[in-house]
C-alpha positions as CSV (number, residue, x, y, z in Angstrom):
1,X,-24.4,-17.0,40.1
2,X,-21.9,-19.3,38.5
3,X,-23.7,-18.6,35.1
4,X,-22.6,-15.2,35.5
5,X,-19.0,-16.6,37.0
6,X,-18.3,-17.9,33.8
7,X,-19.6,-15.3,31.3
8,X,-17.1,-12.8,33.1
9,X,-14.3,-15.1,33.0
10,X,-15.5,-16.1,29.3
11,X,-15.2,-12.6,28.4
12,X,-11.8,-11.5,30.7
13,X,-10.0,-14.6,28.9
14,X,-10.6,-12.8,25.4
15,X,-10.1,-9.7,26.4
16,X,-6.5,-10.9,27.6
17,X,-6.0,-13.0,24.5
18,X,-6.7,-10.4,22.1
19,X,-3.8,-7.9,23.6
20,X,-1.7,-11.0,24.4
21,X,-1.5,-12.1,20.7
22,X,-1.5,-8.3,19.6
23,X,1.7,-8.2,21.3
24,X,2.9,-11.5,20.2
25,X,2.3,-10.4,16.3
26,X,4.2,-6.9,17.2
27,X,7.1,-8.5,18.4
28,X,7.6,-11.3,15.6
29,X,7.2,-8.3,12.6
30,X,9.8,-6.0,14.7
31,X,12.0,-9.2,14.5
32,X,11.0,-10.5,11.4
33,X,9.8,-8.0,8.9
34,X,7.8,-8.5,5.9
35,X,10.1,-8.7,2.5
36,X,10.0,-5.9,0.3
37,X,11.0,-4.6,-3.0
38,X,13.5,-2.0,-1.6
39,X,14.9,-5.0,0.3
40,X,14.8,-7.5,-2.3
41,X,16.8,-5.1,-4.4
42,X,19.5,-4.3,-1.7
43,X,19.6,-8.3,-2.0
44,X,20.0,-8.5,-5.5
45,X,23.1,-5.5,-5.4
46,X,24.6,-7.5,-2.9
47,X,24.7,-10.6,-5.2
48,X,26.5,-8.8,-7.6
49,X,23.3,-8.6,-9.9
50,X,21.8,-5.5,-11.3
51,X,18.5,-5.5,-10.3
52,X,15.6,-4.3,-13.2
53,X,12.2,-3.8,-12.7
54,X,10.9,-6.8,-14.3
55,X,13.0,-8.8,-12.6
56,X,11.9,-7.1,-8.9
57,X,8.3,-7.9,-9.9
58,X,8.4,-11.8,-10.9
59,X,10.4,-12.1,-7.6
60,X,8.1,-10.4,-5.7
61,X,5.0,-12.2,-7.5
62,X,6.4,-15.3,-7.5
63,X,7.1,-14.6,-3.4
64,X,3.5,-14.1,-3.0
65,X,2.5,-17.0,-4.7
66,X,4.7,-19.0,-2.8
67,X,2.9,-17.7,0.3
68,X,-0.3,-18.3,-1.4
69,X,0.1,-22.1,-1.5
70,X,1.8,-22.8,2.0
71,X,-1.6,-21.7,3.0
C-alpha cells in the first residue's frame, strides 16, 4: 500500500511540474522575448545606423554564438 502511495505521488508531482514550468517558460518569453532580426534592425535605425543585410546577419550569428558558449 505505501508502494503504491508513493508511485501516485511520484507521478502527481510530475504531472504538476510539467504545467508549472510550462507556465513559468510562457510567462518569462511574454516578458522577455527572443531577439530577432526585425528587432535588431529597429535597433540599429534607432542608433542612427543604416542597417544592411550583411551587417543584420554577423549580428545575429555572432548573437547565437554568444549563446552557444554561455552554455
Amino acid at each position: 500500500m505505501l508502494v503504491l502511495g508513493l508511485v501516485i505521488g511520484a507521478i502527481l508531482g510530475l504531472i504538476g511540474g510539467f504545467f508549472a514550468a510550462r507556465a513559468y517558460m510562457k510567462k518569462y518569453f511574454q516578458d522577455n522575448p527572443p531577439v530577432n532580426e526585425d528587432m535588431m534592425r529597429m535597433m540599429m535605425m534607432q542608433m542612427g545606423q543604416k542597417p544592411s543585410e550583411k551587417k543584420l546577419n554577423q549580428m545575429m550569428q555572432s548573437m547565437k554564438q554568444a549563446q552557444k558558449n554561455q552554455k
